[in-house]
C-alpha positions in Angstrom: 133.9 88.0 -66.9 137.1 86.1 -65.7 137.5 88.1 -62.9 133.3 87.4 -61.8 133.8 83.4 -62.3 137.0 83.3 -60.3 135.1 85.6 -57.5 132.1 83.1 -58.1 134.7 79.9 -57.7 136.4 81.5 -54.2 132.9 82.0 -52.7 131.7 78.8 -53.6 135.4 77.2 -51.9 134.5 79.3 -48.7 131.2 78.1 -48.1 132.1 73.7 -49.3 134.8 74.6 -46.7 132.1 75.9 -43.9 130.4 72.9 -44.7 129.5 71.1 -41.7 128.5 67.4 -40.7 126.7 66.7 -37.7 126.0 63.3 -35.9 122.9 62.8 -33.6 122.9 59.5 -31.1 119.4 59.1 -29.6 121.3 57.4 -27.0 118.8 55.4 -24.2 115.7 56.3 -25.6 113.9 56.4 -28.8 113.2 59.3 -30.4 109.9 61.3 -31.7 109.5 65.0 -33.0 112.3 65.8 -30.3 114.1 69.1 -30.2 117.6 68.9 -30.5 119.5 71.4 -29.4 123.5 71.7 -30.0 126.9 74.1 -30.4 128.8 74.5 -33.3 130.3 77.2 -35.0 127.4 78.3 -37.4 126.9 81.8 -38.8 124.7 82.8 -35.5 121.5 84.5 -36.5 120.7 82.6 -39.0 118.6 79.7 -40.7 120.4 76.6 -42.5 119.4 73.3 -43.6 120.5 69.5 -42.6 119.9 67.0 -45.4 120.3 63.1 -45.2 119.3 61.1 -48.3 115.7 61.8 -48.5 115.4 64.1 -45.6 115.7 67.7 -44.6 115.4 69.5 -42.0 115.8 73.3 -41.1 118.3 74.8 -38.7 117.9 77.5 -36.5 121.0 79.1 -35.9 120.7 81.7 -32.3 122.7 84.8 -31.5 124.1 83.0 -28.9 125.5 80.3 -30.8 123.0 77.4 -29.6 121.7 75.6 -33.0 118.3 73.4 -33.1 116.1 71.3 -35.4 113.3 69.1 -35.0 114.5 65.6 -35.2 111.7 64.0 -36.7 112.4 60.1 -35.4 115.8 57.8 -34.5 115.6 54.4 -32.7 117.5 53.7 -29.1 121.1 53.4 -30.0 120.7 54.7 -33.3 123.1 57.3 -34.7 121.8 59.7 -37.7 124.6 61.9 -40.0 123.6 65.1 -41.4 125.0 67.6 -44.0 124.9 71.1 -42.6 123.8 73.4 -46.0 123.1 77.1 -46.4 120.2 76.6 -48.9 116.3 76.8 -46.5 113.2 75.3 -48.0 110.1 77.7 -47.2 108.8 76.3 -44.2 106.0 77.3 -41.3 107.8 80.0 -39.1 107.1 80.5 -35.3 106.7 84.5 -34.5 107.1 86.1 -31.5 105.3 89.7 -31.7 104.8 92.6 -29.3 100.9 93.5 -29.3 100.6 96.8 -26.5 100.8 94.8 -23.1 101.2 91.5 -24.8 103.7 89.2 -26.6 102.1 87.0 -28.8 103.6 83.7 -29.9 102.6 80.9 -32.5 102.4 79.5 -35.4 101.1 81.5 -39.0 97.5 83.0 -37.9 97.4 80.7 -34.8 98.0 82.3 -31.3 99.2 79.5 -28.9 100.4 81.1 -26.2 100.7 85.2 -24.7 102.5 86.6 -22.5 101.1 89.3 -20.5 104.1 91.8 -20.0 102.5 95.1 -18.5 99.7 94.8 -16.1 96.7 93.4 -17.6 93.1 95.8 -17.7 91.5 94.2 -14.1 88.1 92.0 -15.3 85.5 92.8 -13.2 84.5 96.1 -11.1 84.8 94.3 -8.0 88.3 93.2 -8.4 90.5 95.5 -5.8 92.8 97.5 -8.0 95.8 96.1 -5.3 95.1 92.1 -7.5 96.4 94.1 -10.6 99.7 92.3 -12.3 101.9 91.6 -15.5 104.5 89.3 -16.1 102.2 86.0 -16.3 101.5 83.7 -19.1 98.2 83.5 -20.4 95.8 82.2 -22.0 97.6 78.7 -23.2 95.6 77.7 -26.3 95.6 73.7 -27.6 95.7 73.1 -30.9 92.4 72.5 -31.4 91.9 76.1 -29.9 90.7 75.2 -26.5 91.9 77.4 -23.8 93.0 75.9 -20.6 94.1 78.7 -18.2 92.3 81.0 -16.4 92.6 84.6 -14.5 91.8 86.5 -11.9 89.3 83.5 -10.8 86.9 84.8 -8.5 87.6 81.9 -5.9 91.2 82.9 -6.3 92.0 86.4 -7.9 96.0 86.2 -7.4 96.2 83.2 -9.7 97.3 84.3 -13.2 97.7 81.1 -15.8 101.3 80.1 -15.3 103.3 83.0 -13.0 105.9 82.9 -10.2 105.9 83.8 -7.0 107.0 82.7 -3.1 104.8 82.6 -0.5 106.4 82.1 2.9 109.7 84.2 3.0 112.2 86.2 5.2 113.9 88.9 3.6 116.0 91.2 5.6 114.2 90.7 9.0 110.7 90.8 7.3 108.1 88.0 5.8 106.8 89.7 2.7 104.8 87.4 0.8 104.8 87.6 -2.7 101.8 85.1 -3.8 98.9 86.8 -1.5 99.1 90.1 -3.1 95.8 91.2 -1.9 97.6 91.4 1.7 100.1 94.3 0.3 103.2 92.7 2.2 105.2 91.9 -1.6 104.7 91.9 -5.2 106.0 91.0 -8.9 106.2 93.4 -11.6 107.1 93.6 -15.3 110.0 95.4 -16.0 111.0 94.7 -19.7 110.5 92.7 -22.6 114.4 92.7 -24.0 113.6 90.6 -26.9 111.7 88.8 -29.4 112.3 86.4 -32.1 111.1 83.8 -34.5 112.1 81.2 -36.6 112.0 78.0 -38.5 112.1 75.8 -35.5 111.2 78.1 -32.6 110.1 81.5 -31.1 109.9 83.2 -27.6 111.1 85.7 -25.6 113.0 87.2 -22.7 111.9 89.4 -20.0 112.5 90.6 -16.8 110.6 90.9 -13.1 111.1 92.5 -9.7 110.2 91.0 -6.7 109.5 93.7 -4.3 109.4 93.4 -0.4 106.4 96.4 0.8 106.5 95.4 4.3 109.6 97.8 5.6 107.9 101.4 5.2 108.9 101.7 1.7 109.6 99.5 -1.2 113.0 96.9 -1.5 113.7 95.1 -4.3 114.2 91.9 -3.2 114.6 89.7 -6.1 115.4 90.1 -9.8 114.1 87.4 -12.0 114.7 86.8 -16.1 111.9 84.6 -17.8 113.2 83.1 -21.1 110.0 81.5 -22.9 110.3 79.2 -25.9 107.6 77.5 -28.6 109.1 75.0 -30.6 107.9 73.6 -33.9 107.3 70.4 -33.8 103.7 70.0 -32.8 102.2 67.0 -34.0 99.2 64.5 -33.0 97.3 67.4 -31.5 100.5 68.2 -29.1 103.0 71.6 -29.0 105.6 72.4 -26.2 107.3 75.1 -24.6 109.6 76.0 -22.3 110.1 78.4 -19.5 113.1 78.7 -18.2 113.5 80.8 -14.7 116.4 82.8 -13.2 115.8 83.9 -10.3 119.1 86.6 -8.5 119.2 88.7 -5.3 118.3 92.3 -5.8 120.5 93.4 -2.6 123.7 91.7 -0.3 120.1 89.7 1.6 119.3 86.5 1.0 115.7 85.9 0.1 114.9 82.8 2.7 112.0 80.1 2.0 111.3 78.2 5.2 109.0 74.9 4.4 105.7 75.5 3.6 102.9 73.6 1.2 103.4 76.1 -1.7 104.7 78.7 -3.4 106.8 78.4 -7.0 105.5 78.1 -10.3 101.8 78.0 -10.5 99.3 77.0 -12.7 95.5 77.7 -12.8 93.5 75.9 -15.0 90.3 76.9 -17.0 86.9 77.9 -14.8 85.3 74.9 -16.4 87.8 72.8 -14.2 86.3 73.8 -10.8 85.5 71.5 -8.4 86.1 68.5 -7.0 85.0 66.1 -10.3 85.9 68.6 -13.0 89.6 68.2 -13.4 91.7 65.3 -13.5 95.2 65.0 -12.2 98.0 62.5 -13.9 101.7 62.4 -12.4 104.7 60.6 -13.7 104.5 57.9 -10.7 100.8 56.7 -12.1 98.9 59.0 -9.0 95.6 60.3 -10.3 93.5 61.0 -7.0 94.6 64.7 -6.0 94.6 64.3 -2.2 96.5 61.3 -2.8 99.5 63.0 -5.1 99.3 66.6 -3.0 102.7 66.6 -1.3 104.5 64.1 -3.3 107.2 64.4 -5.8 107.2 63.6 -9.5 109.0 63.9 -12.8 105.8 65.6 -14.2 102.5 66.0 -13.8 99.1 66.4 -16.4 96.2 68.4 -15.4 93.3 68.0 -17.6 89.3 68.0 -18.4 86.4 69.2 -20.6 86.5 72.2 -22.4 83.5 72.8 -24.8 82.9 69.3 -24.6 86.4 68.0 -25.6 89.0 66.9 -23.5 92.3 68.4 -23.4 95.2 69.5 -21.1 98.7 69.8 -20.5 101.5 68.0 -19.1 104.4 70.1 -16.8 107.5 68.6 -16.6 110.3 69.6 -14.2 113.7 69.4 -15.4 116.4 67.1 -13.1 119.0 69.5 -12.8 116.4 72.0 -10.8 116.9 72.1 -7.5 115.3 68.8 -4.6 114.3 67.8 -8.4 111.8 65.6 -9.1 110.2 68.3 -6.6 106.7 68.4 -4.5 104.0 69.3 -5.5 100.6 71.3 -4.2 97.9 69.6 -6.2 94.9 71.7 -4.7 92.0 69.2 -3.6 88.8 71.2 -5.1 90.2 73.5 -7.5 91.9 73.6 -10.8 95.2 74.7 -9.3 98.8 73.1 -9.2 102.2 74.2 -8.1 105.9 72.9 -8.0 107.2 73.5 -4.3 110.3 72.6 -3.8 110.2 74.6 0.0 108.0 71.6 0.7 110.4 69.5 1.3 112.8 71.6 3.6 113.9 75.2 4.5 115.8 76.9 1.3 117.0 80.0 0.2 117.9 82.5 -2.7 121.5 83.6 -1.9 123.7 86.7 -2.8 125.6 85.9 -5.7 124.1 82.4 -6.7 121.9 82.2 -9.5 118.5 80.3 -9.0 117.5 78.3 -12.5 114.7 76.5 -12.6 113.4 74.5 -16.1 109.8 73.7 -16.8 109.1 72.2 -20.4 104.9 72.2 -21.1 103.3 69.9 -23.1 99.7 71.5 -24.2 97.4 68.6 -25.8 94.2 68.1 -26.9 92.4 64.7 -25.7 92.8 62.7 -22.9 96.5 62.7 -21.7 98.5 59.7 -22.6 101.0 58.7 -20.0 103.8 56.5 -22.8 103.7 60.0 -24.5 104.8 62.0 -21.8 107.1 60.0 -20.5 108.8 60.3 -23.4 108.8 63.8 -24.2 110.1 64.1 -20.6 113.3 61.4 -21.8 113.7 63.9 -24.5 113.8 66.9 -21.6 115.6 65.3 -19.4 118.4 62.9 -21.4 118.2 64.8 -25.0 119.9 63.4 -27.7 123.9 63.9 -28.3 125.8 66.2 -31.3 128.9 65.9 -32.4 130.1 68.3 -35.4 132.3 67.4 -38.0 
């Protein structure tokens, strides 16, 4: 009996010593529902609790040692202390599940978003077995369970949801172009899904694509590109978020050169109901809503929206300003639902041997009309999160 209450006392003394306190400045900016994401040395893997006087708030601890909660509100200049605790209140979980050729991510029995890993089943008998492709997201689901992306549009059968792919290229002496796969010069496959996970505060995903140049008589891997996908919990007022996160990596000692053109990048295809010149509205950071108007220009984020069964709703990209010519151009298409960050617009670039090309998109799915305050300051949280210190 001794000897179990003095084993009892010791593992209690470890774990007040592991105790942790952690300080969160919202800096410039107020914040709202903002993810917060932080080192310290946690037990990685696992889920922990931060408690104030009269709040709490659950703490997802990753195998890579990156921590995050939802922060649910601090004012401009404001600092917030936390205790760090082991003990976890039940609390909605965000699930990230395999499904054959998909991966499946939301919230309890609510699909938000999927991944299409392996090549999807083609939708029509008249679409050329060459358009066939994986590694895409879609469909993006609101809240209200609206979907807002399309595929394999007839008006546009290579457009896939969100996907990635470069249209005017050199590679090794050739111009393989990765976006117009019904040409048979390039494409992007699936490779693997090499995890999976859930949790109090998020979920998502990593995978990895092949860029593949088909122009020199047989096939050359051109580039090799890892997707790292993440939902976070903390949807609220009819609005979730992700984030994709893109690393792009020469597949040979070849650069992978991107003279100027209008597009090429991440794209985005919106629902069918959005075709045409009247049926989708356009919203970026600088306050441009006509689409010929904002087509070539460069902005911190940009909303594309309109009716789906009768309801409004959209969603919001917004490009991080650490990615490269960031706050980039943009191709906003002048009669159909489509929109894509270019960064090649605004010069000749390349993808170099041995230099890693990230690029950060955060997406902001809503239901409703979009609401410009809003987005602006999810974006401050994006762009100038708040600051940790541990204790």
């Amino acid at each position: 009996m001794k000897a179990a209450l003095l084993a009892s006392f010791a593992a209690l003394s470890i774990v007040a010593a592991d105790v942790k306190t952690i300080t969160v400045s919202a800096g410039d900016y107020d914040r709202r529902n903002t993810v917060v994401i932080f080192r310290g040395e946690f037990p990685r893997g696992r889920d922990l609790e931060l408690s104030t006087k009269g709040k709490t708030f659950p703490l997802q601890v990753n195998e890579d040692g990156t921590a995050s909660f939802v922060l649910d509100e601090l004012a401009k200049g404001k600092e917030l202390t936390l205790r760090a605790g082991t003990a976890v209140r039940a609390v909605t979980r965000l699930d990230a599940k395999r499904d054959k050729t998909k991966v499946k991510l939301g919230r309890g029995s609510e699909t938000w978003l999927e991944y299409q890993a392996e090549p999807s089943d083609l939708p029509r008998e008249n679409v050329k077995a060459i358009f066939q492709r994986g590694a895409y997201l879609h469909p993006v689901r609101t809240l209200g369970g609206k979907v807002i992306t399309d595929d394999y549009p007839s008006n546009h059968i290579h457009h896939h949801g969100i996907w990635w792919a470069w249209t005017k290229t050199e590679f090794d002496g050739r111009t393989p172009d990765f976006w117009n796969m019904g040409e048979g010069k390039a494409k992007v496959d699936f490779v693997a899904v090499q995890g999976t996970w859930g949790g109090p505060v998020h979920c998502g995903f990593v995978s990895k694509h092949q860029f593949t140049d088909l122009t020199g008589g047989s096939p050359a891997a051109a580039l090799n590109e890892t997707w790292d996908v993440r939902v976070y919990n903390n949807a609220h007022n009819n609005i979730w978020v992700f984030d994709l996160t893109s690393t792009q990596e020469c597949a040979a000692d070849k650069p992978l050169k991107l003279p100027e053109y209008h597009y090429g990048g991440l794209g985005f295809r919106g629902h069918w109901d959005w075709n045409g010149k009247t049926n989708v509205n356009f919203l970026t950071s600088e306050g441009i809503t006509d689409r010929v108007e904002g087509h070539a220009t460069r902005a911190k984020w940009c909303d594309i929206s309109g009716l789906r069964e009768g309801k409004q709703a959209g969603i919001a990209i917004l490009c991080h300003p650490e990615n490269f010519r960031a706050p980039q151009h943009m191709r906003l298409h002048p009669s159909e639902p489509f929109f894509c960050y270019a960064p090649q617009q605004g010069g000749d670039m390349e993808i170099a041997p041995g230099k890693k090309y990230v690029s950060r998109y955060r997406f902001v799915v809503h239901d409703g009309s979009p609401n410009k305050e809003v987005i602006d300051r999810l974006w401050n949280d994006y762009a100038y999160p708040p600051t940790v210190t541990v204790q």
